[in-house]
N, C-alpha and C positions, 0 to 999 in steps of 0.2 A: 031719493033720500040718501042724503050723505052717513057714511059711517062710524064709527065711531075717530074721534080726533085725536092725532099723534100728539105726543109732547116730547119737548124736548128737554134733555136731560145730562148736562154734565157732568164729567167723571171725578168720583172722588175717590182716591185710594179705599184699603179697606180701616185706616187708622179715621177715616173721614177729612182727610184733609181735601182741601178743593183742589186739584192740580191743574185743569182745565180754565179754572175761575183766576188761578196765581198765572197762568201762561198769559191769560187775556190781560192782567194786569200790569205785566210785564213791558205789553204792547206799547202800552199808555195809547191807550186810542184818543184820536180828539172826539167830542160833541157828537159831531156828524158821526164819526166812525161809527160810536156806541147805537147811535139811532137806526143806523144802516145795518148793523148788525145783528139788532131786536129783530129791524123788520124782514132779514134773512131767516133767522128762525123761527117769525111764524109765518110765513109764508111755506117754512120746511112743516113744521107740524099741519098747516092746513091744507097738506100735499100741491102745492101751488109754485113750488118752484118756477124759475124761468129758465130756458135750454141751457145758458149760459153760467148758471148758479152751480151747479152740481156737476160731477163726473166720478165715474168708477176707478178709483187705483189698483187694488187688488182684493180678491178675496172678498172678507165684509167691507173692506175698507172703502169710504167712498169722500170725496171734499168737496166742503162749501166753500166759494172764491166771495170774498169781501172786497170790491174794490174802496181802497181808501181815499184820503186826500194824498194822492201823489205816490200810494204806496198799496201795497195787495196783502190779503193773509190769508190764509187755510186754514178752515176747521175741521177736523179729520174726522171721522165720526162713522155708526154703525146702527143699523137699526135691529133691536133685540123685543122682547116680549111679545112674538107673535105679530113687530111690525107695528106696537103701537107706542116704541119709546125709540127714539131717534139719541140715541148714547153720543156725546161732543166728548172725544176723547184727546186730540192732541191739536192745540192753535201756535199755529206759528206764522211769523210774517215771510212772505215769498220774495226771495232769495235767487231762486232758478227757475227753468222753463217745467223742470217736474218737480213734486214733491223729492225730498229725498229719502232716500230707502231706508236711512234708521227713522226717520220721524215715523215712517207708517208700519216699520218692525215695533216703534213704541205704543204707536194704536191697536198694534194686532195683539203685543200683552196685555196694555189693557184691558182690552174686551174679554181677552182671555181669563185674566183673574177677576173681572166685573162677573164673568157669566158663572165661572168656578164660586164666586161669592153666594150669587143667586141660588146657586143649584143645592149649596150645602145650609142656605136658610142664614146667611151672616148678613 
């Protein structure tokens, strides 16, 4: 019996702006991209990743690799509520052979004031 199923959940400031949703938009993915990237995350929410999808950077910080058309992107991201919300905190397209160290100091505030949000009921 499978357990209960993650969801995935992108970050929005606390003013509710989407910022995760404006990163991705930013991309301008093609067709394929967006398709590929749906079926990235629910493959994440239905714990089914493949080896090569996921890796741990630091801390909570962990990213999904997107291969595109001709091109790669990172979605940084965190899992919060006990494990059952996969938080998409910072997309950006890959650039280097590692993330770089402010894009995951910017997913590690996020999560930070996502969870500080949580905690005080906002």
């Amino acid at each position: 019996m499978d357990g209960p199923r993650k969801k995935f959940v992108l970050y929005e400031n606390a003013n509710g702006t989407p910022l995760v949703r404006g990163e991705i938009a930013k991309a301008r993915l093609t067709e394929r991209e967006a398709v590929r990237l749906d079926e990235m995350l629910a493959r994440a929410e239905a714990g089914a990743l493949r080896r090569d999808d996921a890796d741990h950077l630091r801390g909570q910080i962990w990213e999904l690799r997107l291969r595109g058309d001709r091109r790669i992107f990172r979605l940084l991201y965190a899992t919060v509520d006990d494990g059952l919300v996969l938080l998409g905190l910072v997309f950006i397209g890959k650039k280097t052979q590692k993330a770089p160290p402010a894009k995951i100091d910017a997913a590690e505030d996020r999560l930070k004031e996502y969870l500080a949000r949580r905690e005080h009921g906002a």
